[in-house]
N, C-alpha and C positions, 0 to 999 in steps of 0.2 A: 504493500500500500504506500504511494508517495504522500508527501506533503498537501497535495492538491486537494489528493480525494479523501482523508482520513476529517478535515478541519471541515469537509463541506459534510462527512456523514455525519458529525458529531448535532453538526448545528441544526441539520433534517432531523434526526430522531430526539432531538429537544424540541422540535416544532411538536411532532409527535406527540411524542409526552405530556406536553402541557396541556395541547387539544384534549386529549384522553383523559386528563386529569379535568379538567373542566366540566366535562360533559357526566363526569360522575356528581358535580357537583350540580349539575343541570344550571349551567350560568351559559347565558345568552352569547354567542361568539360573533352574532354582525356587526357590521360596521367596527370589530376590531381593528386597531392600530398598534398592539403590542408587537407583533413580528418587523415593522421598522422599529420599536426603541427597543426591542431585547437584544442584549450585549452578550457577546462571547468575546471576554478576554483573557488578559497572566496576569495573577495577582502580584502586584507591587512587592510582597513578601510568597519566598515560593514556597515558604513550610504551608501555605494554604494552598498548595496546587497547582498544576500545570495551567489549569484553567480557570472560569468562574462568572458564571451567571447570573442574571438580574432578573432574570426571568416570573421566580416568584412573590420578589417585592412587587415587580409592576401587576401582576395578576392580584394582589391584597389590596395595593391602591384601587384598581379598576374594581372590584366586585366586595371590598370591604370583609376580607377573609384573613383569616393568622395565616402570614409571611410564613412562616417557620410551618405551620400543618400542611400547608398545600405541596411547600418547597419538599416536604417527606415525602406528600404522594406523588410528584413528579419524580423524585429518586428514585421511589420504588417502578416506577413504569420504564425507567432507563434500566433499571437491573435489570428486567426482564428482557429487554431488545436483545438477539442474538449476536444482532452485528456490531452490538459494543464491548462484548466479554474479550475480543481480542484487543481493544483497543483502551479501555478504562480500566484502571486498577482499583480504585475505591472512588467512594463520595463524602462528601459529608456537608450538612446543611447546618450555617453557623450564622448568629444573629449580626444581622436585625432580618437574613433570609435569604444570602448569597447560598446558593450550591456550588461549591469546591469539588474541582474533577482533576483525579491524579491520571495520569497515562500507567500504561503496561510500562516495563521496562522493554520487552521485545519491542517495543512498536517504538520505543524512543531509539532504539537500537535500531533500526530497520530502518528508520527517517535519518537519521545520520550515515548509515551506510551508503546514500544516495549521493548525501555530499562530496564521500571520500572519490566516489566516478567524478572528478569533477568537470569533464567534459562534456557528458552526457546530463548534470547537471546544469550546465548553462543551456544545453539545447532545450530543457525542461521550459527552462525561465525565458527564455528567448518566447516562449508560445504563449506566455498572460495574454500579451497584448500584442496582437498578430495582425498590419496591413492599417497600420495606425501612422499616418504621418505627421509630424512636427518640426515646424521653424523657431528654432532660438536665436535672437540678437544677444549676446552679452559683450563687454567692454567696451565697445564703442567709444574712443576715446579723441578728445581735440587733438591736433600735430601741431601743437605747439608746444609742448613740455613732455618730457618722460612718463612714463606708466609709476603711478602712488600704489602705496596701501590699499585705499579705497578703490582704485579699478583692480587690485589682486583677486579682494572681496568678493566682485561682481563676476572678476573671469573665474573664479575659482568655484563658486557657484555653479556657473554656466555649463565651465567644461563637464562637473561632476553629473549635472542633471541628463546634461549630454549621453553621459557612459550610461547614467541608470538608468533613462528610458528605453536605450540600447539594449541592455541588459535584459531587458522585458520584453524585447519582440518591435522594438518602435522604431519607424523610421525617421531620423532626425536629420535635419540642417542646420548648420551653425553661420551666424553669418553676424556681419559687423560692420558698424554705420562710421566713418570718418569725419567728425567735422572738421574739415580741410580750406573751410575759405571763412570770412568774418573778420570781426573789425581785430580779436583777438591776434587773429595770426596776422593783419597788419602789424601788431607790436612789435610782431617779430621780426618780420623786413625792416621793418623802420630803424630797431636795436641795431642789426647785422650791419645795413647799408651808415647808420651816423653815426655807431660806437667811433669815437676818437674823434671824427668830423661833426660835429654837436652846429659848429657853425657854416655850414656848406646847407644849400638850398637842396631838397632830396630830390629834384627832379636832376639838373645836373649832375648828382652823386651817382644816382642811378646811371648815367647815361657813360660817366665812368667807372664805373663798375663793369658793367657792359662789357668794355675794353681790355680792363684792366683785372680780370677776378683772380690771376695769381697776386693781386695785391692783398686780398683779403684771408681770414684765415679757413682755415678745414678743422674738421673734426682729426683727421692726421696729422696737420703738422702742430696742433697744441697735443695730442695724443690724449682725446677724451671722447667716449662713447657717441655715438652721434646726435640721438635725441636728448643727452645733458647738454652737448653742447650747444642746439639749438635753442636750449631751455635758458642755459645762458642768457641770449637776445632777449627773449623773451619779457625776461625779470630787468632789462635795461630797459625796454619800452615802455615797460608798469610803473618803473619809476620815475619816467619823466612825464605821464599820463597828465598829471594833473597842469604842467603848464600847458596855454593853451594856444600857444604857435606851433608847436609838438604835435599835440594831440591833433590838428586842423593838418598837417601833413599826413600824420597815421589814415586819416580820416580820406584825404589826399590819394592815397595810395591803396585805400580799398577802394575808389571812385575808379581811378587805371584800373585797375582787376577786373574790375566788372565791367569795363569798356574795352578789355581784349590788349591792352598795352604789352608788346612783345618783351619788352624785355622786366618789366613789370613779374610777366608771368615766367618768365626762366627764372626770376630770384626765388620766387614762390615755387616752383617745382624744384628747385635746388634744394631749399630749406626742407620743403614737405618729403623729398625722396632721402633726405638724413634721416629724419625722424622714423620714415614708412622701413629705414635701419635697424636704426634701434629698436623701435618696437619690435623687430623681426627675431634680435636676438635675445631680448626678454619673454616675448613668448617661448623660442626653446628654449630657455633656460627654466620654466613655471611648467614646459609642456601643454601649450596651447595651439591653440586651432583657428581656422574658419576657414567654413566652404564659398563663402561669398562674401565678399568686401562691396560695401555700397560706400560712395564717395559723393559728401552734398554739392561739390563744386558742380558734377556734372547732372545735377537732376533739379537745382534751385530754380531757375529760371521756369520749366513746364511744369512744379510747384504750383506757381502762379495763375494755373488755369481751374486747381481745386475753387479759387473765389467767383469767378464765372460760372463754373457748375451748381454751385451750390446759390448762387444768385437765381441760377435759371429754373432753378426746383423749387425756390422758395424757400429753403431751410436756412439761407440767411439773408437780413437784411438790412439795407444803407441808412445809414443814419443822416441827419440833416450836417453834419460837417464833412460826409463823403467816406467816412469811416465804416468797417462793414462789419458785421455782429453776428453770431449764433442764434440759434432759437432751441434750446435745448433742454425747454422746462417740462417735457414730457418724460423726462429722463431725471428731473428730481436735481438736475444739476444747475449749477450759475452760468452766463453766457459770457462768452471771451469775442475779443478781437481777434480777426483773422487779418483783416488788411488795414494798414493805417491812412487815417485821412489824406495824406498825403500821397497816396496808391501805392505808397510799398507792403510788401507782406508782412507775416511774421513766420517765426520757424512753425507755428502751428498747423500752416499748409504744408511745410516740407514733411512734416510727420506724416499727414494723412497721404499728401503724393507719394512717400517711400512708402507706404504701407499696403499702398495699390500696386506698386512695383513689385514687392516682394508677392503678392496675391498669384498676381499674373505671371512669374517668372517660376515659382515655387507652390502649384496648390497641397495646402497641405487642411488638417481638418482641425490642426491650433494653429495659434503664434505664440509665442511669448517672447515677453518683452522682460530680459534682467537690468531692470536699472533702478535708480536710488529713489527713497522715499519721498524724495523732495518734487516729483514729478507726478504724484499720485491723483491731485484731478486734474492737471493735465491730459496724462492717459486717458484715463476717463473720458473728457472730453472728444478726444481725438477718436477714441472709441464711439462713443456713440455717434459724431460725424458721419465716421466711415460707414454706420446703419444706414443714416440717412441717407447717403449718396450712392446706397447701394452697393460697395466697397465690399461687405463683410460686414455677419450677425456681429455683435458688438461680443456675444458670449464666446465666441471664437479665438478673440484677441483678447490677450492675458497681458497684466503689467505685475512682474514676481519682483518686488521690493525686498529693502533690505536694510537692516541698521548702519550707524556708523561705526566706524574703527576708531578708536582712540588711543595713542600710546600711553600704559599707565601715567600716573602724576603728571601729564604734560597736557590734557583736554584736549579739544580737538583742533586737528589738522587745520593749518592754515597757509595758503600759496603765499600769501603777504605779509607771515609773519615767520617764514623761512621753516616752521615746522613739521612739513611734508617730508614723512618719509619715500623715499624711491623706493619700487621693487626691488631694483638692482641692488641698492645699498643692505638693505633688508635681510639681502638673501647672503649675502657677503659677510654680514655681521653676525648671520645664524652659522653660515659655514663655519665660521673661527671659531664660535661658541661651541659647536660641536666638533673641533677637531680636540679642543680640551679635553670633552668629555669624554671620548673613545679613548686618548691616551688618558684618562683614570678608570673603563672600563674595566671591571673583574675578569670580562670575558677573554680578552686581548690575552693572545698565545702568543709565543716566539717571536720572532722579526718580523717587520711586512715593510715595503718602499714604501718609502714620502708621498710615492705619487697615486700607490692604493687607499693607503689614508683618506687623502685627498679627496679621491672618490665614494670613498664613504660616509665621508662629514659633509658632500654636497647632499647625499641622500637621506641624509641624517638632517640635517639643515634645513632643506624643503620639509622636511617631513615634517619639523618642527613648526615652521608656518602652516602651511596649510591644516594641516589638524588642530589647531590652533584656531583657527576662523572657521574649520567645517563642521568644528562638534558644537557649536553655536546656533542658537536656533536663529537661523534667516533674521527673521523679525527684530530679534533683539540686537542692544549695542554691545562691542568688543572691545576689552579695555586689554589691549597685546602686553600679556607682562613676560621677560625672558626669562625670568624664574621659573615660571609654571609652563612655558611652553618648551622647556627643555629637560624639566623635574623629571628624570630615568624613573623617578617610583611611583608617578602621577599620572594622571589623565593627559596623555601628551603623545604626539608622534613616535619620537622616538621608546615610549617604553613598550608601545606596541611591534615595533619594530623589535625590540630586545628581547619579547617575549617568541616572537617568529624564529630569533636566532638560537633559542634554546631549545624550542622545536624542530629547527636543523640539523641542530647539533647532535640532537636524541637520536633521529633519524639518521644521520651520519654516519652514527654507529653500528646502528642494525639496520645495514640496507635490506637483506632479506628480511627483516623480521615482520612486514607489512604482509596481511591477507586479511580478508572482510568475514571469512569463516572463525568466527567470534565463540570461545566456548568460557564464558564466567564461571570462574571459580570461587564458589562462596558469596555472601551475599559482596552487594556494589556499594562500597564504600562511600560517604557523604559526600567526599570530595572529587569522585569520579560520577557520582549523580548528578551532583552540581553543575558540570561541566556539562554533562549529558543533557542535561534538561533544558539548556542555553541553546546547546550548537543545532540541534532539529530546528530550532526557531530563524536560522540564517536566512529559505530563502521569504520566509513571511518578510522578514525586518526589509529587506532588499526590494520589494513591492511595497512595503508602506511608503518607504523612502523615497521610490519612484513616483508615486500616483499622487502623494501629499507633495510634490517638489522639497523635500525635507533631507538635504546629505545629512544630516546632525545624527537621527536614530540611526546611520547605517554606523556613523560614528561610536557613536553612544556606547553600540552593539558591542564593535569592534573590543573598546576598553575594559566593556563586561569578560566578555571572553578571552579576553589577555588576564586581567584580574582572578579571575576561576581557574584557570589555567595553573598559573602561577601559584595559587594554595596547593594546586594541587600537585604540579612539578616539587613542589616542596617539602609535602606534608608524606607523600607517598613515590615509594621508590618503582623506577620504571624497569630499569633493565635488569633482569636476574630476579624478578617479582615473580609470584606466585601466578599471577594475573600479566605477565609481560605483554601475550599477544591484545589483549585489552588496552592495555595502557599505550604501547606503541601504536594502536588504533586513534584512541581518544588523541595522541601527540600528531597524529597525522592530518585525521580531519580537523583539527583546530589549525595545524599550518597553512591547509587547504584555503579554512575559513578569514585567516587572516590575511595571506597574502593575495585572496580575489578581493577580498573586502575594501585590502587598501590599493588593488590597483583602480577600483572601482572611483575611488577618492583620488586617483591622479599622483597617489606616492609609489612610492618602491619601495622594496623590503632588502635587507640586507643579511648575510649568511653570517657575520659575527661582527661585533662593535668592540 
């Protein structure tokens, strides 16, 4: 019996049960609603069971009967079903009138033998959700500064949901919006072309430059990454922003841009194809993706035609100073400007244009959208547009938000007040930390090069980050402390990771000692229960994860069963045990469970620290 079909007989023959129990007590069953609130979950503490039902509180509420009498006659109607004797071990009905349901140990055994296939397990999970396609946007970031903290967040998210719906049979695209033109990235030109020329007219300057661009410097000849370096200009723009002869040239120089000025646009694809650099090798270095790059420079302009359409429908309308407005009270929402009095737009159209774009280039039967909470009725907004305009149901298009990151004692991130951490820097600073750490590992055997180290404090390092922000629930904010994301005996990457290596290690030893014909000797110890009782639950956790967009519980998962593990590595001897072929079982499927788990989450596992 797989995972699939034991959790759907359980919850039929409790439907069962409770009808049966009803009808002895002759209580009226129409117009029931109890089969959507009845719960089958794990109880928080598992000395109460694998499982555990609500089933007979909500029938005492409904029909004003004792919780705890009925809950007995529903027990007694499960003991008798045939097809639960292989599968339930006891019951017991405990106040104020939950039913606690312990599993067989064979049947716990049986569900984890699946996982140990773990090939034939992924083609399991591959079939939840079969000929399902989905579009994700995450990171989508301006070219004008390097990748922060807070787009890690958003890619890191991204890519994970990426894998988990993967994981589930779903076909997904990943794709990413560039804001590549605006007044922003004038800063930038403006920085690059007057840095040291402060007093030179910028049309001129441009037009030596033009001529002249080994005058100027490269990300090679200062020997700095190429989107720091562009980042650079960037922060020289911002600080002259507020004079405003400065700021009327910045302003200057997005006017050229959008009038096609040649050489205008060589500074701007010079600048942007640094950045379109760096970003390239911060991505490999995080292990990120996309299938599709959308770029606002080339789609702003036919933007412009959403406000004509939406004129010619009716669903917006001109105001007396020429300004043009939403109607979007059917929807419970506030009405925004799309185009300004003056006939320019807003990015509010380039949303709904890119959104038509991706429609027509990608149909899929979601979208989602990962970006930050500060966009919330925006989205909205743009969503229910697109109903209107006939674009896409509004329920189609998803906005998956997210907290902010915070460095501890430092609040938050700020571009102008130099407190932005870089990815780059981040992951640099986590590598060092844990090259430390491995040179005070216990595990660390004999010699190894500098340059394997290396290697292993980069995997050690990411690990550290990212699980760090993925065992986080989405919603909530992340205050990054390097204590705790690197604490070996904590809820943290790398202890998960250490607990894999000692799962290797075990393994290392008894290459032969692996086979799924399992013969327990004497009863099963609490600490190989414990473990037991966890690991069957993989690939549920791996669907919740998926369908609720929630990396945190696969996370969560992950720690438990490193935690469990580890009492039990500890408490009870594996090789040369009474119970080895058990035990070397139990060390197998938890390596299984740990290292898909965390590739699922975008880390790597490493064979000793």
């Amino acid at each position: 019996m797989t995972f699939f079909d034991f959790e759907k007989k359980i919850l039929s023959n409790i439907d069962e049960a409770w009808k049966k129990t009803c009808r002895e007590y002759d209580l009226n069953l129409s117009n029931s609603d109890l089969e959507e609130k009845a719960t089958l979950e794990h109880p928080v503490n598992s000395d109460f069971g694998d499982y555990s039902t609500n089933i007979a509180m909500l029938l005492a509420q409904k029909y004003k009967v004792n919780p705890m009498e009925i809950g007995q006659k529903i027990k007694k109607q499960l003991s008798n079903i045939n097809d639960l004797k292989t599968i339930i071990k006891s019951m017991d009905v405990v106040q104020p009138g939950f039913i606690n349901i312990e599993l067989e140990d064979k049947l716990l055994l049986d569900l984890t033998k699946e996982i140990l296939k773990i090939e034939k397990f992924k083609q399991k999970l591959a079939l939840s959700q079969t000929n399902r396609k989905v579009l994700i946007e995450h990171t989508s970031p301006n070219t004008n500064k390097s990748l922060h903290i807070g787009h890690l967040r958003n890619n890191l998210i991204g890519m994970t949901l990426i894998r988990l719906l993967r994981t589930i049979g779903n076909k997904v695209i990943s794709d990413c919006l560039y804001n590549d033109r605006g007044i922003h990235i004038s800063k930038v030109m403006w920085g690059y072309l007057k840095n040291d020329h402060l007093d030179q007219p910028w049309k001129e300057l441009l037009t030596y430059w033009h001529a002249h661009k080994d005058e100027w410097p490269t990300p090679q000849s200062v020997k700095l990454k190429p989107d720091h370096f562009v980042e650079n200009f960037y922060k020289i723009g911002v600080k002259f922003e507020d004079n405003e002869v400065f700021m009327k040239e910045m302003r200057g120089m997005l006017l050229a841009w959008e009038d096609g000025n040649i050489m205008i646009r060589d500074l701007w694809n010079k600048l942007n194809n640094w950045v379109y650099e760096g970003f390239a090798l911060t991505y490999k270095l995080i292990g990120s993706s996309h299938n599709n790059n959308w770029y606002e420079s080339k789609f702003y302009k036919e933007a412009k035609k959403t406000v004509d359409a939406g004129l010619k429908k009716k669903i917006f309308r001109k105001l007396e100073n020429g300004a043009v407005l939403t109607n979007l009270s059917s929807f419970n929402l506030t009405d925004c400007i799309v185009q300004r009095s003056d006939g320019t737009s807003m990015y509010f159209t380039q949303d709904i244009y890119l959104t038509k774009l991706k429609i027509d280039k990608f149909p899929c039967d979601s979208y989602i959208w990962v970006v930050g909470p500060e966009q919330q009725l925006h989205l909205k907004q743009v969503f229910a547009v697109c109903e209107q305009l006939g674009i896409s149901k509004k329920d189609n298009l998803m906005h998956l938000w997210y907290g902010y990151v915070f460095l501890k004692n430092q609040g938050k991130m700020s571009s102008r007040k130099g407190t932005v951490v870089s990815i780059d820097s981040l992951v640099e600073e986590s590598v060092k930390r844990s090259l430390n750490l491995i040179e005070k590992s216990s595990t660390k055997r004999g010699t190894s090069s500098l340059d394997e180290e290396k290697k292993i404090a980069e995997k050690v390092g990411l690990s550290a980050i990212k699980y760090a922000i993925l065992k986080v629930d989405k919603y909530k904010d992340i205050y990054f402390d390097w204590g705790e994301a690197l604490d070996i005996k904590g809820n943290c990457g790398p202890y998960i990771q250490y607990t894999y290596t000692r799962c290797f290690s075990v393994l290392n030893k008894k290459k032969n000692g692996l086979n799924d014909r399992i013969n327990i000797k004497g009863e099963i110890k609490k600490e190989e229960k414990d473990l037991l009782r966890s690991l069957y639950k993989f690939p549920e956790v791996i669907i919740l994860a998926a369908e609720s967009y929630a990396p945190h519980y696969l996370a969560q998962f992950l720690y438990e069963i490193s935690q469990k593990y580890n009492v039990f590595y500890e408490k009870r001897r594996i090789i040369g045990s009474n119970n080895e072929p058990f035990r070397i079982f139990l060390t197998a499927v938890t390596g299984r469970v740990l290292k898909f788990g965390l590739e699922i989450l975008g880390i790597d596992v490493v064979e000793r620290m």
